[in-house]
RODREN-822817 format. One record per residue (C-alpha): residue number from 1; residue in three letters; x, y, z. Coordinates in Angstrom, 2 decimals, always signed. Example, Ala and Ser with C-alpha at 12.3 -4.5 7.8 and 13.67 -1.06 7.14 Angstrom:
RODREN-822817
[1, ALA, [+12.30, -4.50, +7.80]]
[2, SER, [+13.67, -1.06, +7.14]]
***
This chain:
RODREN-822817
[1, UNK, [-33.39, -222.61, -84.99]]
[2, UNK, [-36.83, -221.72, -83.67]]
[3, UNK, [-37.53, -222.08, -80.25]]
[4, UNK, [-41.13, -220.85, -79.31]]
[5, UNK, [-41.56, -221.19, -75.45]]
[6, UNK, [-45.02, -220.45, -73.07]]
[7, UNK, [-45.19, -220.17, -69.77]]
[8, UNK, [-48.59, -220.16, -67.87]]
[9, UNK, [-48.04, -218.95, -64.22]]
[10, UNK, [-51.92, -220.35, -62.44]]
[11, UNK, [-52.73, -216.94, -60.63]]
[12, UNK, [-55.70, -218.00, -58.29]]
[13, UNK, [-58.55, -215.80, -56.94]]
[14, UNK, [-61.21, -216.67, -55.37]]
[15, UNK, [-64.81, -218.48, -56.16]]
[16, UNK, [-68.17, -218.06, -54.83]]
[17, UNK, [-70.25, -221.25, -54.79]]
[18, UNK, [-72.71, -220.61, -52.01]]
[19, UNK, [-72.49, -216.46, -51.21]]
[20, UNK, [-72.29, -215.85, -47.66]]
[21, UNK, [-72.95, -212.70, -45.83]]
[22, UNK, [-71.07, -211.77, -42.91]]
[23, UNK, [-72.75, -209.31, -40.52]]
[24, UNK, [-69.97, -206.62, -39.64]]
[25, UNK, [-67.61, -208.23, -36.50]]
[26, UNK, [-64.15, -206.72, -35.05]]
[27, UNK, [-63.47, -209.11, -32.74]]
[28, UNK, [-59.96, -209.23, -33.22]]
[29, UNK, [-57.85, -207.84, -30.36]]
[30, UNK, [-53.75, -208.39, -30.13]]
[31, UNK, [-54.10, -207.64, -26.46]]
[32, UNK, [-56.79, -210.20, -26.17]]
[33, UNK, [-54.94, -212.88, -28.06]]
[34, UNK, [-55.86, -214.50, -31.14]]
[35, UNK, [-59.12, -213.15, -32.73]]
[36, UNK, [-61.42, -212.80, -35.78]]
[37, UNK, [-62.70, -210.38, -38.19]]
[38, UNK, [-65.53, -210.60, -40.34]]
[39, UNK, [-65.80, -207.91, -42.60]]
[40, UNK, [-69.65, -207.18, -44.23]]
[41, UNK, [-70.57, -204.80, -46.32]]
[42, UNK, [-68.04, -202.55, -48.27]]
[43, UNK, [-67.88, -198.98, -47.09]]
[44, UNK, [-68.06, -198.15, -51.00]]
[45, UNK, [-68.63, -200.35, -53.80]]
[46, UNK, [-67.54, -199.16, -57.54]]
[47, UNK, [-70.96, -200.00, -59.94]]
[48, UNK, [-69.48, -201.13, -63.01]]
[49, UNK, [-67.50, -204.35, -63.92]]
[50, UNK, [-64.00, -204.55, -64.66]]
[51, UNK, [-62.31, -207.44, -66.77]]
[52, UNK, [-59.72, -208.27, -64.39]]
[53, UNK, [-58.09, -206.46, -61.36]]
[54, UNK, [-54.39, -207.45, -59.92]]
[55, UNK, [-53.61, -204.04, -58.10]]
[56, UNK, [-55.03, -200.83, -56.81]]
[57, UNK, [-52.86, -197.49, -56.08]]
[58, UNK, [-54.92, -195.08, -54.02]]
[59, UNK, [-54.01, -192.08, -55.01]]
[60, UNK, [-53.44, -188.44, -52.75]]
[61, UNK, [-56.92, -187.69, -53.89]]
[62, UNK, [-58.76, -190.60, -52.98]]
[63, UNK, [-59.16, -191.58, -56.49]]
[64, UNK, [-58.05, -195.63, -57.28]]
[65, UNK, [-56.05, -196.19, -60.29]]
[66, UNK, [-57.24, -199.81, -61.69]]
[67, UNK, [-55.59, -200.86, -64.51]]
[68, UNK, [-56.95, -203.47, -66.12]]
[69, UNK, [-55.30, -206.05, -68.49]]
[70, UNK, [-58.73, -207.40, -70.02]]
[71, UNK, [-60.59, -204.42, -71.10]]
[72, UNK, [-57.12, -202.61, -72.04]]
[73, UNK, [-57.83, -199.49, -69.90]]
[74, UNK, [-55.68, -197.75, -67.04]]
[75, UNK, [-58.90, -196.46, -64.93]]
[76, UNK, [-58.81, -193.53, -62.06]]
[77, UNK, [-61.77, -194.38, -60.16]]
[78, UNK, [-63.95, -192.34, -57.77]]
[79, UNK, [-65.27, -194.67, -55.76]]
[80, UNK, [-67.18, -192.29, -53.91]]
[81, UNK, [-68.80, -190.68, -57.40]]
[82, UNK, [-68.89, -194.17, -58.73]]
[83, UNK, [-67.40, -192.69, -61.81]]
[84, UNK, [-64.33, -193.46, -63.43]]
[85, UNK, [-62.15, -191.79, -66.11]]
[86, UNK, [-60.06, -193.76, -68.56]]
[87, UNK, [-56.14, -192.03, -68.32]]
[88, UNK, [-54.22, -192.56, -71.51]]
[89, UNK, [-54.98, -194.85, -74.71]]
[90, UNK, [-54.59, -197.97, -76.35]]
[91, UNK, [-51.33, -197.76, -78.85]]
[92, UNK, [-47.69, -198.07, -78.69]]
[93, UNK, [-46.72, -194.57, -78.31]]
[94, UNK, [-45.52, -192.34, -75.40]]
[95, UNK, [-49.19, -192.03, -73.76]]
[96, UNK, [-50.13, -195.23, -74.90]]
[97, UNK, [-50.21, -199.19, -73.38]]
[98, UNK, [-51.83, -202.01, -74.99]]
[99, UNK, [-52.29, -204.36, -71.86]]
[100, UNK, [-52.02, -202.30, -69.16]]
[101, UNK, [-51.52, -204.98, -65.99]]
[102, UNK, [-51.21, -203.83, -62.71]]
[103, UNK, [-50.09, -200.59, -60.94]]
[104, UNK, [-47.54, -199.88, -58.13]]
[105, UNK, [-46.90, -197.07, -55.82]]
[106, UNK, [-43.17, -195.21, -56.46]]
[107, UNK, [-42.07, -192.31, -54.55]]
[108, UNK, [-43.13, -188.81, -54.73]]
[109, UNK, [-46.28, -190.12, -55.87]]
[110, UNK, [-45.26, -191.48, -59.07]]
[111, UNK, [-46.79, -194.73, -60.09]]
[112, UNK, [-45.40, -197.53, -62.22]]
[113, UNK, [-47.64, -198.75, -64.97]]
[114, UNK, [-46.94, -202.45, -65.97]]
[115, UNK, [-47.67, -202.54, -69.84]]
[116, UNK, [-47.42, -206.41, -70.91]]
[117, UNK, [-48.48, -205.69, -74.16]]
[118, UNK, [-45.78, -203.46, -74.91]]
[119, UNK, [-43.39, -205.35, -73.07]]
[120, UNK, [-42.35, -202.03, -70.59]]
[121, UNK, [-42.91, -200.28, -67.51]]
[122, UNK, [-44.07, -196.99, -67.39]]
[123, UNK, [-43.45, -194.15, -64.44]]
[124, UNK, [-46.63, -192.27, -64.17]]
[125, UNK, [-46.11, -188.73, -62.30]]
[126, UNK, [-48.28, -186.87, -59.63]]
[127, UNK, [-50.41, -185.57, -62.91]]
[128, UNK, [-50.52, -189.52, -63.97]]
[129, UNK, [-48.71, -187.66, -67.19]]
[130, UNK, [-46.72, -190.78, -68.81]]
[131, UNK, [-42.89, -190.33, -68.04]]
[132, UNK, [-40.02, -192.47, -68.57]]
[133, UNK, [-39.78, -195.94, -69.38]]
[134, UNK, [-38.28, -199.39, -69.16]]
[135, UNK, [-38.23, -202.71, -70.55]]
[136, UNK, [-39.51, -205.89, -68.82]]
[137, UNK, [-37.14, -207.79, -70.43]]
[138, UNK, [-33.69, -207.45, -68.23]]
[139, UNK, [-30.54, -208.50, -69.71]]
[140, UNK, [-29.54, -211.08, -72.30]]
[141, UNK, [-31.53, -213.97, -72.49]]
[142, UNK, [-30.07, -217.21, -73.58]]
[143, UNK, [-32.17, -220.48, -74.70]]
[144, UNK, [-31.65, -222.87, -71.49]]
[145, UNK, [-31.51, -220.07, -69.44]]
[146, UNK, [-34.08, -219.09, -66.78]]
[147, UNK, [-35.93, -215.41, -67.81]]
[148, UNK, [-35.11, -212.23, -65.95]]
[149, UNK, [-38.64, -210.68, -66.39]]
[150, UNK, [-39.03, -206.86, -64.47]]
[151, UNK, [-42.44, -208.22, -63.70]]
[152, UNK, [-43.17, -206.51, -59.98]]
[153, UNK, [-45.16, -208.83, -57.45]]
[154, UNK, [-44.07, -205.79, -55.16]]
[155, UNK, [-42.25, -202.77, -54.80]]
[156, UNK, [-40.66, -201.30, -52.30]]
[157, UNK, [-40.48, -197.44, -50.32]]
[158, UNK, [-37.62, -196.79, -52.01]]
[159, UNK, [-38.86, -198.10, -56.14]]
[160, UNK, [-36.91, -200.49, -56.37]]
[161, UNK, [-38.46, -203.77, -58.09]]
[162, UNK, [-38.99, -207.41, -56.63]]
[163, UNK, [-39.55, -210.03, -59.29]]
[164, UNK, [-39.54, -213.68, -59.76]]
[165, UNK, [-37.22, -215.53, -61.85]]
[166, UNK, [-39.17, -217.34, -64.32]]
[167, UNK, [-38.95, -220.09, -66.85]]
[168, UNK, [-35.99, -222.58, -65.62]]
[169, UNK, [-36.42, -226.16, -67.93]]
[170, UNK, [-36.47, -223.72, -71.07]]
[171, UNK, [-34.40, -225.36, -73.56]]
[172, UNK, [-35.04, -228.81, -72.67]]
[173, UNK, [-32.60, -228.33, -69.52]]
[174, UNK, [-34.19, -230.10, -65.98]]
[175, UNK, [-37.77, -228.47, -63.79]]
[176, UNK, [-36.30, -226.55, -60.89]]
[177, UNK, [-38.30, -226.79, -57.83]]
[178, UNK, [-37.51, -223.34, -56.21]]
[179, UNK, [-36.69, -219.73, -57.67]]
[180, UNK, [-35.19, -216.65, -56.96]]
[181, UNK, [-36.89, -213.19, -55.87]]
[182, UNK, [-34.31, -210.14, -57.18]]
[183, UNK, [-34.15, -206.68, -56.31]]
[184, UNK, [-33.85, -204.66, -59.48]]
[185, UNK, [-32.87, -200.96, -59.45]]
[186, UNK, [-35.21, -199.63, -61.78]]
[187, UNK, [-32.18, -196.63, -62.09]]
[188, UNK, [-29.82, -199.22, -63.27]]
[189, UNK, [-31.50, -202.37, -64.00]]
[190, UNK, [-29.14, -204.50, -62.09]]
[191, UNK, [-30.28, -206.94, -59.82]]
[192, UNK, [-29.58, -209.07, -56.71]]
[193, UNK, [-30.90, -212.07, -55.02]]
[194, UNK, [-33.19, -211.08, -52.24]]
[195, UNK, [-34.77, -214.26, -51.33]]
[196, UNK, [-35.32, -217.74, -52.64]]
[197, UNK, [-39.03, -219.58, -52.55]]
[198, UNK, [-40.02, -222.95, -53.57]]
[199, UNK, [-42.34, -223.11, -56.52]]
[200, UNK, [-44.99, -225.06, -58.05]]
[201, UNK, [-44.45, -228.85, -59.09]]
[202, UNK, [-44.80, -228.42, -63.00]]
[203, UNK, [-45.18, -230.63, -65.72]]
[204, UNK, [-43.47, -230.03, -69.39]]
[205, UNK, [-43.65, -231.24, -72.70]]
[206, UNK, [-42.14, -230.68, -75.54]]
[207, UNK, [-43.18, -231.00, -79.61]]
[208, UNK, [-41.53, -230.13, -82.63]]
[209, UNK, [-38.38, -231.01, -84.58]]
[210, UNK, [-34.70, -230.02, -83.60]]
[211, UNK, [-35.33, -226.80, -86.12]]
[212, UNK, [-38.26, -225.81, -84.70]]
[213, UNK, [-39.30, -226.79, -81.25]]
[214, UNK, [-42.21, -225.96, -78.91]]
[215, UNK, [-41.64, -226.55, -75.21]]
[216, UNK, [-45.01, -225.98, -73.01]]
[217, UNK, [-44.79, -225.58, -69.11]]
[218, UNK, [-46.86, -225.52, -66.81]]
[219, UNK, [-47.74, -225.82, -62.89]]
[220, UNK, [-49.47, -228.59, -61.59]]
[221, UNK, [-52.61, -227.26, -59.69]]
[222, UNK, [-52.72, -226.96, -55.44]]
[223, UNK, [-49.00, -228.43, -55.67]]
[224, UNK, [-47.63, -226.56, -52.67]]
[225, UNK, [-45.64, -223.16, -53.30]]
[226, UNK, [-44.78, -220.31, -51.13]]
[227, UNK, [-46.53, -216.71, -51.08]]
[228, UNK, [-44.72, -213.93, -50.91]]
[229, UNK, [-44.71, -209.87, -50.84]]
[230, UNK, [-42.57, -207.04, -50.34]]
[231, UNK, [-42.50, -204.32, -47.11]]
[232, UNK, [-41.32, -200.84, -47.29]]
[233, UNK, [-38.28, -200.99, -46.16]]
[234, UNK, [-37.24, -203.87, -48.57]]
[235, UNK, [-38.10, -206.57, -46.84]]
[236, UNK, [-39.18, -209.91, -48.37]]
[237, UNK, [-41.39, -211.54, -46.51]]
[238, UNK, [-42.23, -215.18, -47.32]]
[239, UNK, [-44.81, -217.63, -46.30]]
[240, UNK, [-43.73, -221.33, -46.44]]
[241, UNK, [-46.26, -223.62, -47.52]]
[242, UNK, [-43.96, -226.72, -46.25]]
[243, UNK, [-44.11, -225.90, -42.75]]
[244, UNK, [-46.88, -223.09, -42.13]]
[245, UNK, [-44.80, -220.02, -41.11]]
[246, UNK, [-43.17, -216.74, -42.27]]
[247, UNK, [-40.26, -215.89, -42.91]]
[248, UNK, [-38.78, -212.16, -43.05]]
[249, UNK, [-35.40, -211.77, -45.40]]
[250, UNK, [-33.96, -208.19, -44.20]]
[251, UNK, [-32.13, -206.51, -46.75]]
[252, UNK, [-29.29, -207.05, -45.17]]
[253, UNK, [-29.92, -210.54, -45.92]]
[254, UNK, [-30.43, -211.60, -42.07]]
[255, UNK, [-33.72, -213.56, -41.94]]
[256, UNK, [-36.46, -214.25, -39.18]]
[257, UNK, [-38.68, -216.96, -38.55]]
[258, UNK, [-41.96, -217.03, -36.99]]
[259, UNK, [-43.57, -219.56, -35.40]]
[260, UNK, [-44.92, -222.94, -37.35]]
[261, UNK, [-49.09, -222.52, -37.67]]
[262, UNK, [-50.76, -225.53, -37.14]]
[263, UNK, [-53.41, -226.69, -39.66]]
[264, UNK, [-55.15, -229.96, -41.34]]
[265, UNK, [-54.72, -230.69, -45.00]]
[266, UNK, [-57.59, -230.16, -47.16]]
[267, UNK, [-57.73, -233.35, -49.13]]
[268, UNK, [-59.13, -232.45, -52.97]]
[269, UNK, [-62.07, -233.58, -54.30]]
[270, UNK, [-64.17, -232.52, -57.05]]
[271, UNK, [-65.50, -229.00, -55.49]]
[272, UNK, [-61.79, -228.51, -55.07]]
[273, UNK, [-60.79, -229.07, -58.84]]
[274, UNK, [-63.35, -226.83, -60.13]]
[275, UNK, [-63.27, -224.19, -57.65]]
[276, UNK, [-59.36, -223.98, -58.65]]
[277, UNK, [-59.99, -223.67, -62.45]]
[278, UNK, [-63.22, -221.40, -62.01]]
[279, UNK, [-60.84, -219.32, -60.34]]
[280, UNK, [-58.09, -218.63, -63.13]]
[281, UNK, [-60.52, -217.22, -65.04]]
[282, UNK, [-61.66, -214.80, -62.55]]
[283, UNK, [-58.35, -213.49, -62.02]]
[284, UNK, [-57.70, -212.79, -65.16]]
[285, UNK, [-55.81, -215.97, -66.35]]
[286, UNK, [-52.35, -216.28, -65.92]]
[287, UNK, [-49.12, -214.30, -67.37]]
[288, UNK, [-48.18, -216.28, -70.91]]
[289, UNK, [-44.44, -215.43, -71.90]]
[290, UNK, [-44.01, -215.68, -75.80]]
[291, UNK, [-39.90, -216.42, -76.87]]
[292, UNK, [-39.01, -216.78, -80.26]]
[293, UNK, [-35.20, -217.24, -81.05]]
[294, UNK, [-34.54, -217.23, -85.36]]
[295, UNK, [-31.77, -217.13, -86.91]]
[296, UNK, [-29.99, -215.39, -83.36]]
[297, UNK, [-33.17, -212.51, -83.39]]
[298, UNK, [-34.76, -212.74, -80.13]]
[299, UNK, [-38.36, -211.44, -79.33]]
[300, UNK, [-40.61, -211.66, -77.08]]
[301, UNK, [-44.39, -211.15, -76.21]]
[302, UNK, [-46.41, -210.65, -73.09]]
[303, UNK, [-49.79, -211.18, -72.02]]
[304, UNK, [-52.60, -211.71, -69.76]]
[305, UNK, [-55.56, -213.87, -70.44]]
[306, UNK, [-56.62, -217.17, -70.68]]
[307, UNK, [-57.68, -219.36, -67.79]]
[308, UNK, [-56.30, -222.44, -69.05]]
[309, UNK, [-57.89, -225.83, -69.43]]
[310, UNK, [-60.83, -225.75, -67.60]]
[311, UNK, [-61.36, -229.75, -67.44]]
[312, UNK, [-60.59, -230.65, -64.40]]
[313, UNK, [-59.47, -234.61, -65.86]]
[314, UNK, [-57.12, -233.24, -67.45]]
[315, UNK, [-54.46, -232.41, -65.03]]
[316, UNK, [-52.66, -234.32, -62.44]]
[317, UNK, [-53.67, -233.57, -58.90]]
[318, UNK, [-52.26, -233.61, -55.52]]
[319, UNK, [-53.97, -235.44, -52.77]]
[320, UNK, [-54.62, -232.67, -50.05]]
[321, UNK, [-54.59, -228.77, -50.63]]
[322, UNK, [-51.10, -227.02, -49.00]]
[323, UNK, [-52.17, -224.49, -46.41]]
[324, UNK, [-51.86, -221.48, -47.99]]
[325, UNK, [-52.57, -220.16, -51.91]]
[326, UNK, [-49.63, -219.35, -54.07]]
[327, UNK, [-48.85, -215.72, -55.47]]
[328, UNK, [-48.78, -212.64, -53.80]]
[329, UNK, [-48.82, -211.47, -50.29]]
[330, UNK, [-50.77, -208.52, -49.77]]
[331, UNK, [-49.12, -206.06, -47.31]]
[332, UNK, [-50.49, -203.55, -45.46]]
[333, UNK, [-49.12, -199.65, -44.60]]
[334, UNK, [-48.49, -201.10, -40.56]]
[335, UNK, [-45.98, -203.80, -42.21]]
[336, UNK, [-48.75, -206.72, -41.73]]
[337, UNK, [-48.79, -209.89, -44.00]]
[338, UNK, [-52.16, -211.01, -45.34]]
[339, UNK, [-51.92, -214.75, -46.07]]
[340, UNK, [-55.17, -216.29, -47.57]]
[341, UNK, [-55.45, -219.33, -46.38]]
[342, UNK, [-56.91, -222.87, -48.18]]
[343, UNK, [-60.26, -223.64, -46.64]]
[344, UNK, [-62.97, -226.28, -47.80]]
[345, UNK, [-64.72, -225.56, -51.58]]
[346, UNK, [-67.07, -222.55, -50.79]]
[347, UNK, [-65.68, -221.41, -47.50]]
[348, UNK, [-65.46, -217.91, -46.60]]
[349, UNK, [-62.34, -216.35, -47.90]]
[350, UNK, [-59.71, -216.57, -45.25]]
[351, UNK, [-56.76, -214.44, -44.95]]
[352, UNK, [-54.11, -214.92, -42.07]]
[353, UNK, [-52.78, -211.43, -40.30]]
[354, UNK, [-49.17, -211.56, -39.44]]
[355, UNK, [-46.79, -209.00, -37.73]]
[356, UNK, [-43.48, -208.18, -38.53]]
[357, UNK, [-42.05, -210.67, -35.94]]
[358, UNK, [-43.89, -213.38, -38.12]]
[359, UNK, [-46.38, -213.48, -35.04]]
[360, UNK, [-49.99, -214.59, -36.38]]
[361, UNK, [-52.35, -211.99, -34.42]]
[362, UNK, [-55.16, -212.49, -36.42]]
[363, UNK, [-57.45, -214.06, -39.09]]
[364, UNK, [-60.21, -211.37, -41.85]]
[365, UNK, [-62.94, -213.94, -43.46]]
[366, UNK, [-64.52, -211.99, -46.31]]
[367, UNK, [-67.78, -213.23, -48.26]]
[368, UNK, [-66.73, -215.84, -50.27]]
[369, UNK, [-64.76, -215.63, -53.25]]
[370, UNK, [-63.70, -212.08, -52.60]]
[371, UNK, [-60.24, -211.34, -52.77]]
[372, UNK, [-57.69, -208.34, -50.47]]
[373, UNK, [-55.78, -206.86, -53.71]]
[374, UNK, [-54.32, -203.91, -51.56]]
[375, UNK, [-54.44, -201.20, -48.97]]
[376, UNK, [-54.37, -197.47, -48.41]]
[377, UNK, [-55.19, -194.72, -46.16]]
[378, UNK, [-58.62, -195.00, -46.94]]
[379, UNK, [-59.23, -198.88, -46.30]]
[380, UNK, [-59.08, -202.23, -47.63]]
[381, UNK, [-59.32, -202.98, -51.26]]
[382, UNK, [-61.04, -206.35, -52.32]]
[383, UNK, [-62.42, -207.48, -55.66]]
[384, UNK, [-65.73, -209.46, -55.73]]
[385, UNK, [-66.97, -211.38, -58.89]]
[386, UNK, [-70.33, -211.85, -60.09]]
[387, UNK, [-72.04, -215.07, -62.05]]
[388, UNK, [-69.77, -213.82, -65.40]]
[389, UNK, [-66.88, -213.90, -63.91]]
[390, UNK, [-66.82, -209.90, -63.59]]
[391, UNK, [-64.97, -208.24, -61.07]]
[392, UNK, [-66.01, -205.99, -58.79]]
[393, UNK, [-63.87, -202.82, -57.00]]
[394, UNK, [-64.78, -202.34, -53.34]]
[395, UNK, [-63.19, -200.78, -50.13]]
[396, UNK, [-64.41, -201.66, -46.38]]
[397, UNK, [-63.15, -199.31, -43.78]]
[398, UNK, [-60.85, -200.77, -41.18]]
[399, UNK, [-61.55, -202.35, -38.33]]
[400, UNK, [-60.90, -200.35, -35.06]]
[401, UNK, [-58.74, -203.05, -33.87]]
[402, UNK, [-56.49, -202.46, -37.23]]
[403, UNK, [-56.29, -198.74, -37.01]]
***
């Protein structure tokens, strides 16, 4: 038997419909209470376009490495130069990816490489010389059975891995509506439950004859699902997009709540719809999982690309947006959650700053469209788009109030 299943996971970025430029503000002040940022223009700004950006890892240097799934290049960047030099090739062998995704900061200044094309993870060293590897694929899959994909959405001080269970329905078997976040020891490859999140409302269908069948999910767009990241000390922190708050899972397990943040629902109209598909595009599509089962030989594929069906009839929609977007929470060296935040089609990008209590003491609004994709000693990393969907590196220096 044949089974032959893809999963498309909506990542969403941002969309500009009417630019706006923000003079430079810090008016933010946890002493003062509840306050506002507005952050104007970049301290540096790389000149050429990338394909698609995820991640940034600021290296000891000052030097960025961007990899970037689209153009098939792992990029160190001098921002400051605005030059950039291209580390490694395209290929399957030892120095080589073939869709190099994102890039994570390990200990002793390693970096991990995420190569979907090659289906592995790759330990860069100090010298970004290629080291060992791993495969994304953890354990033994079985048709029915949800995937165990090594696929970081963060990592923490220590290396170890924090990953989504995907898939679930696979095989015909019934849509869960929430999924777990494990811990994998990249030393080991065994993994744990850290944390459980609610997911997407998806839709699936399925084509095919009992010898060969096809099963398609996907998520239905704006359905409500919570963000999370990862803190350095192994902490998952969750946003819930039920109730507005976050939620802190220690690694011991013991969890904290913050308190509930009060907003109005969004309701979705047309500007809505196509800001959300214009958007998958310029993040660089979502993550398609290939699985092929014949004759008990399992493989699998991984890739990036693709933005999905960009007619906005042809999906099922909710009524109202959920407060927050889905994916990734950005967080920052001090331990602080960035939460973007659903605002009206062509609003200023909006990104929620929460302690480690789960106290809001903040809000950032960026120009909009742009998008926080990570942090380091030298400032804030944000990717900005132009009319071809392009993106754009830049880094804006931060705020005295965040110093």
């Amino acid at each position: 038997m044949a089974l032959r299943t893809h999963i498309r996971n909506g990542n969403q970025g941002g969309r500009s419909i009417l630019p706006t430029l923000f003079l430079a503000a810090a008016i933010f002040s946890p002493e003062a209470g509840l306050g506002q940022v507005r952050l104007g223009q970049p301290a540096a700004a790389f000149p050429e376009d990338f394909g698609a950006i995820q991640t940034v890892r600021e290296l000891p240097d000052g030097r960025v490495l961007v990899a970037d799934p689209l153009s098939k290049a792992l990029y160190a960047v001098d921002l400051a130069a605005g030059t950039r030099q291209v580390i490694g090739g395209e290929g399957e062998g030892p120095e080589e990816y073939r869709q190099p995704d994102s890039v994570w900061p390990l200990p002793g200044d390693s970096t991990l490489l995420v190569d979907l094309g090659n289906g592995r993870l790759v330990v860069l060293g100090p010298d970004l010389a290629f080291g060992e590897t791993m495969p994304i694929a953890v354990g033994d899959f079985q048709p029915g059975q949800p995937l165990v994909l090594a696929i970081p959405q963060g990592v923490d001080g220590s290396g170890n891995l924090y990953a989504r269970v995907m898939g679930g329905g696979m095989g015909g078997g019934p849509l869960p509506d929430s999924a777990d976040i494990l811990r994998i020891d990249r030393a080991t490859g065994t993994t744990e439950q850290a944390a459980r999140f609610k997911i997407q409302d998806m839709t699936q269908t399925t084509s095919g004859g009992a010898n060969n069948q096809n099963i398609a999910i996907s998520p239905i767009p704006l359905s409500p699902e919570d963000a999370w990241g990862v803190a350095r000390d192994g902490s998952v922190i969750l946003a819930r997009a039920g109730s507005y708050l976050l939620e802190r899972i220690h690694p011991d397990g013991a969890a904290s709540r913050g308190p509930e943040i009060p907003f109005d629902p969004i309701r979705i109209g047309t500007a809505e719809k196509e800001e959300y598909v214009a958007e998958l595009g310029r993040a660089g599509g979502g993550i398609r999982v290939g699985v092929q089962m014949d004759g008990g030989q399992l493989s699998m594929n991984f890739a990036r690309g693709g933005g999905g069906n960009r007619e906005i009839d042809q999906y099922t929609w909710p009524e109202a947006k959920p407060p927050l977007y889905s994916g990734r929470i950005p967080v920052d060296p001090m331990g602080r959650a960035w939460v973007r935040r659903h605002v009206d089609a062509g609003g200023a990008t909006t990104y929620d700053v929460f302690e480690e209590s789960g106290t809001r003491i903040g809000t950032v609004l960026l120009e909009t469209g742009k998008r926080v994709i990570g942090f380091g000693p030298s400032g804030i990393y944000v990717v900005a788009y132009d009319e071809f969907d392009l993106n754009y590196l830049e880094r804006y220096d931060w705020p005295a109030s965040f110093r």
